[in-house]
C-alpha positions as CSV (number, residue, x, y, z in Angstrom):
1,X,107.5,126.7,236.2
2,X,110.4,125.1,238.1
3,X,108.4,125.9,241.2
4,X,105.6,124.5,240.7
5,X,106.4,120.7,241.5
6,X,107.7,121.6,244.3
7,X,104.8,123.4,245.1
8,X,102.3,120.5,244.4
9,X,104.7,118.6,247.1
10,X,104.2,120.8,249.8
11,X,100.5,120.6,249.0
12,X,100.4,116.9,249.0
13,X,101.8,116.9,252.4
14,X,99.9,119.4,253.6
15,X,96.9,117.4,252.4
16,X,98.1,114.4,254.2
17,X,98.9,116.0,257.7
18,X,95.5,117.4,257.9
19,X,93.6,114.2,256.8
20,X,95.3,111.9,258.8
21,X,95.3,113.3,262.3
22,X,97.6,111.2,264.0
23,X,100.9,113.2,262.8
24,X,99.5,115.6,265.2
25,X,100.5,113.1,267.9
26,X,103.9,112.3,266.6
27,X,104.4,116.5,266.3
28,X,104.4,116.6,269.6
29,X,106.2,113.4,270.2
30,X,108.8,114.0,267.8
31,X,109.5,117.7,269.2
32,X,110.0,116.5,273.0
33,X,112.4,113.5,271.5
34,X,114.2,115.5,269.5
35,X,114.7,118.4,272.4
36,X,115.7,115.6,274.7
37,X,118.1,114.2,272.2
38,X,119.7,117.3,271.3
39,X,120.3,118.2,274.9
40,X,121.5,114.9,275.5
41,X,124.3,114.8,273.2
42,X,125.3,118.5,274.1
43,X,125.2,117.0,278.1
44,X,127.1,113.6,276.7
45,X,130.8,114.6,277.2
46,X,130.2,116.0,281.1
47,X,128.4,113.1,281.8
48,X,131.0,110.7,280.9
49,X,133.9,112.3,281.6
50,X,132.6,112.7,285.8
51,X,130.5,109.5,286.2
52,X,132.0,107.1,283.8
53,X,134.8,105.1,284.5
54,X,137.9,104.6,281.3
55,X,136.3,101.6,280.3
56,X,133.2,103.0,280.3
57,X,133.8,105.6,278.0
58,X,133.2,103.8,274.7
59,X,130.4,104.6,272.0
60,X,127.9,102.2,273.3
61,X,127.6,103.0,277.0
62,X,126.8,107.0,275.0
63,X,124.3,104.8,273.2
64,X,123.1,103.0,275.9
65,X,122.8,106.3,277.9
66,X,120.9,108.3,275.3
67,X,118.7,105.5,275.0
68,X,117.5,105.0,279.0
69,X,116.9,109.3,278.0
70,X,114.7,108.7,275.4
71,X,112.8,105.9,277.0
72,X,112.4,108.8,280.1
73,X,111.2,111.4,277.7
74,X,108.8,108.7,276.5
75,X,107.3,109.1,279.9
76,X,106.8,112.6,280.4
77,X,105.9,112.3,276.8
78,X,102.8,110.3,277.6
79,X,102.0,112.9,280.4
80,X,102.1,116.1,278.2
81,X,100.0,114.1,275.8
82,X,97.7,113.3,278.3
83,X,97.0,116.4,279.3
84,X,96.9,118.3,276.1
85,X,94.6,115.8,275.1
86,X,92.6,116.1,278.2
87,X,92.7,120.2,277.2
88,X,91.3,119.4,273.8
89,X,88.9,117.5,275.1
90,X,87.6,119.7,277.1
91,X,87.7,122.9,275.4
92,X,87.5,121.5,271.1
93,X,84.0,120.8,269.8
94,X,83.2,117.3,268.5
95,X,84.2,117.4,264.5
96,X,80.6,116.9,263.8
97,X,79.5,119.9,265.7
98,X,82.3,121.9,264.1
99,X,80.9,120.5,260.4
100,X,77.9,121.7,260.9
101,X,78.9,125.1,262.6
102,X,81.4,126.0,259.6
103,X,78.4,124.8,256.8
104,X,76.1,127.1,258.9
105,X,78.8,130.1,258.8
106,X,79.4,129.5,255.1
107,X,75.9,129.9,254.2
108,X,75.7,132.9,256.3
109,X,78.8,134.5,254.4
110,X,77.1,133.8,251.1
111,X,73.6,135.3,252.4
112,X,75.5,138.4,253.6
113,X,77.4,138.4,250.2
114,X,74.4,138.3,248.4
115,X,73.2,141.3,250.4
116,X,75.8,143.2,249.9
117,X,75.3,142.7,246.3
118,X,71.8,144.7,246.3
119,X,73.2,147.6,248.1
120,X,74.0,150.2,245.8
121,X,77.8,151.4,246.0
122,X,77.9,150.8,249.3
123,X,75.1,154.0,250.1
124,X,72.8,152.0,251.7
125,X,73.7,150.8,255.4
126,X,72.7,147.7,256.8
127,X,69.9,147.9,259.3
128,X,70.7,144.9,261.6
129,X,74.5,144.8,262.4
130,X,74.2,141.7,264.6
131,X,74.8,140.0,261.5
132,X,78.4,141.1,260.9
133,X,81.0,138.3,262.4
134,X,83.4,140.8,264.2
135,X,82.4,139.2,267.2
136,X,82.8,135.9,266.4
137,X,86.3,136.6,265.2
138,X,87.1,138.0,268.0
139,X,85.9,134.4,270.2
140,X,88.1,132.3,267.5
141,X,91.2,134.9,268.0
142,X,90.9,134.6,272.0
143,X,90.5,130.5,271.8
144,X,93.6,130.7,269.5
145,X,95.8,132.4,272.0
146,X,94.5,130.7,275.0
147,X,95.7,127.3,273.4
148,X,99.2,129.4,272.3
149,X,99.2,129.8,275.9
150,X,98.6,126.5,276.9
151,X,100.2,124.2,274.9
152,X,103.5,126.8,275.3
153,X,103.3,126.4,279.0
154,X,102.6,122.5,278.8
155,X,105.8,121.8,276.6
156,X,107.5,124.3,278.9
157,X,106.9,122.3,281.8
158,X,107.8,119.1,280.3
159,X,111.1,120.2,279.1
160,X,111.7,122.8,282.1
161,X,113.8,120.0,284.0
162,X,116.1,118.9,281.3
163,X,116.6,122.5,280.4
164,X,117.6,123.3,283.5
165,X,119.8,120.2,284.0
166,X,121.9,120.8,281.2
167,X,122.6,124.5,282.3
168,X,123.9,122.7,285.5
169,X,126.1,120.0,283.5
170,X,127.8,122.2,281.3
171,X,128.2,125.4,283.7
172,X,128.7,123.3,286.8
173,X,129.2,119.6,286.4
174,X,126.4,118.6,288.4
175,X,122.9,117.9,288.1
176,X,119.6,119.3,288.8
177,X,118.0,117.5,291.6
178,X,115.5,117.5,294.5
179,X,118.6,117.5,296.4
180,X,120.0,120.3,295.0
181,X,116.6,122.1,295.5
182,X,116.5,121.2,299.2
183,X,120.1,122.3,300.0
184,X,119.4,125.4,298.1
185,X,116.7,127.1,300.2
186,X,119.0,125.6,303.6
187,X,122.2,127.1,302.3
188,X,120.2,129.7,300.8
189,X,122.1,132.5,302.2
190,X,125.4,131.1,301.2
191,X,124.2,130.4,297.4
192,X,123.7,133.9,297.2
193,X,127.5,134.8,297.0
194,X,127.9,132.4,294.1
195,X,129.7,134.3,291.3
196,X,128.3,133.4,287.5
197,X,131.2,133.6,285.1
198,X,130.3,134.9,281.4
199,X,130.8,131.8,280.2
200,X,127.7,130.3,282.3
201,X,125.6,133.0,281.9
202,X,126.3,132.2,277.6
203,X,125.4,128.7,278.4
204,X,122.0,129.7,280.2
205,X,121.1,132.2,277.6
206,X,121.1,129.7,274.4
207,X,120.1,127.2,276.3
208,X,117.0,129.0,277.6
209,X,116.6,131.0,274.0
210,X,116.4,127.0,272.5
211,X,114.1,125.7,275.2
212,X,111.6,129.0,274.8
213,X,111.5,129.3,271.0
214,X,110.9,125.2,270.4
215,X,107.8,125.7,273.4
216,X,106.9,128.8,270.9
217,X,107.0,127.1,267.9
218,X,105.1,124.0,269.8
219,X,102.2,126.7,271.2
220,X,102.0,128.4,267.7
221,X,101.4,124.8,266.4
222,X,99.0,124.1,268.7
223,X,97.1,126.9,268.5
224,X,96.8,126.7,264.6
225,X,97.0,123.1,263.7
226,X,97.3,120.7,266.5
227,X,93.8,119.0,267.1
228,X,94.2,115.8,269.6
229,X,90.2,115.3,269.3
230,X,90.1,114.1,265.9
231,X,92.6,110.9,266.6
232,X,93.0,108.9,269.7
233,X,94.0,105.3,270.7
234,X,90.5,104.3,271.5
235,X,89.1,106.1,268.1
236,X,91.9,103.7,266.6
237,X,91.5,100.9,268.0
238,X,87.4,101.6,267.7
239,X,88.1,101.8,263.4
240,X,90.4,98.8,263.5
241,X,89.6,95.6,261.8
242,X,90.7,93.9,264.9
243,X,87.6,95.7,266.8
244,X,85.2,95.0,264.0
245,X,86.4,91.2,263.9
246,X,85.6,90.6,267.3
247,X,82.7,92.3,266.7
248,X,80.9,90.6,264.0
249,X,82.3,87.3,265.5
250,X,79.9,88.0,269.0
């Protein structure tokens, strides 16, 4: 009993996040902000503490600074969308389509059920085994774990840099740049012989543990709820009363 209103909660929201399909947008928004934020503020202390000057170490230049971050996650933000979007696009079926291919299954799961109902015990053994949907489970099952994939590696690569730039802060005090990358494969030899301390390789470990099991939980999500068909900017600016003013006033 005590469980049940908070069962009828999770319900309601589940409700709501499937009907209105732009949450699936600000899941993936949310998860690349909140990454960026979090390795921000672990990142915070180095940064200030090498580039800031002692008047310059005060609460709002942190603000400030986590701020400009956030507006530059913004923009890889609106990459990744793009191209998950663009993936979706590409690869989803119109939510007509799928309508009418999930009616079309249903009716063939109640003809089959009401074929299985005139076989006696079971004895009898179906002479057409076309019919049975292994193999369409087995199309739905691959789809599923190519988007896993590809939402995984999408978020992977639009977190990969900060990820890696916040190993360098807090094991080396330095960033993760194109510089660094081109002085690495001329001193190539030489960066070889660099010793790793335990205390780096801890900071690499959690830090990559983090940065893999968020682009996990984003490719599970993907893969079993995420559809960036069903709501877009144009679809929303197409259903606004803005659109149909202008409309019905030409």
């Amino acid at each position: 009993m005590l469980l049940r209103p908070y069962r009828s909660h999770w319900l309601q929201t589940i409700v709501y996040l499937r009907v209105h399909r732009w949450t699936d947008w600000a899941l993936l928004t949310g998860a690349l902000l909140l990454y960026g934020l979090v390795t921000r503020l672990l990142t915070l202390p180095v940064v200030l503490d090498k580039w800031a000057n002692a008047w310059q170490q005060t609460w709002w230049v942190a603000l400030l600074g986590l701020l400009l971050g956030a507006m530059e996650d913004l923009c890889v933000c609106v990459v990744m969308l793009a191209t998950l979007w663009s993936f979706d696009y590409l690869t989803l079926k119109p939510p007509a389509e799928r309508h009418r291919q999930a009616r079309r299954r249903r009716e063939k799961q109640r003809a089959l059920a009401a074929e299985k109902a005139d076989v006696e015990q079971g004895v009898q053994v179906y002479g057409d085994e076309t019919d049975a949907p292994v193999w369409a489970e087995a199309v739905v099952l691959t789809e599923q774990f190519g988007r896993l994939a590809v939402y995984t590696l999408v978020f992977l690569f639009a977190t990969g840099g900060l990820c890696l730039d916040s190993v360098f802060l807090r094991g080396r005090k330095m960033r993760f740049s194109a510089d660094f990358v081109a002085m690495y494969f001329r001193e190539r030899d030489a960066a070889g012989e660099l010793e790793i301390d335990a205390a780096e390789w801890r900071i690499l470990f959690w830090t990559t543990l983090f940065t893999v099991l968020l682009c996990v939980f984003v490719g599970l999500l993907g893969a079993c709820w995420i559809n960036l068909v069903d709501w877009d900017v144009l679809r929303f600016v197409h259903r606004s009363g803005l659109y149909q003013q202008e409309r019905a006033e030409s």
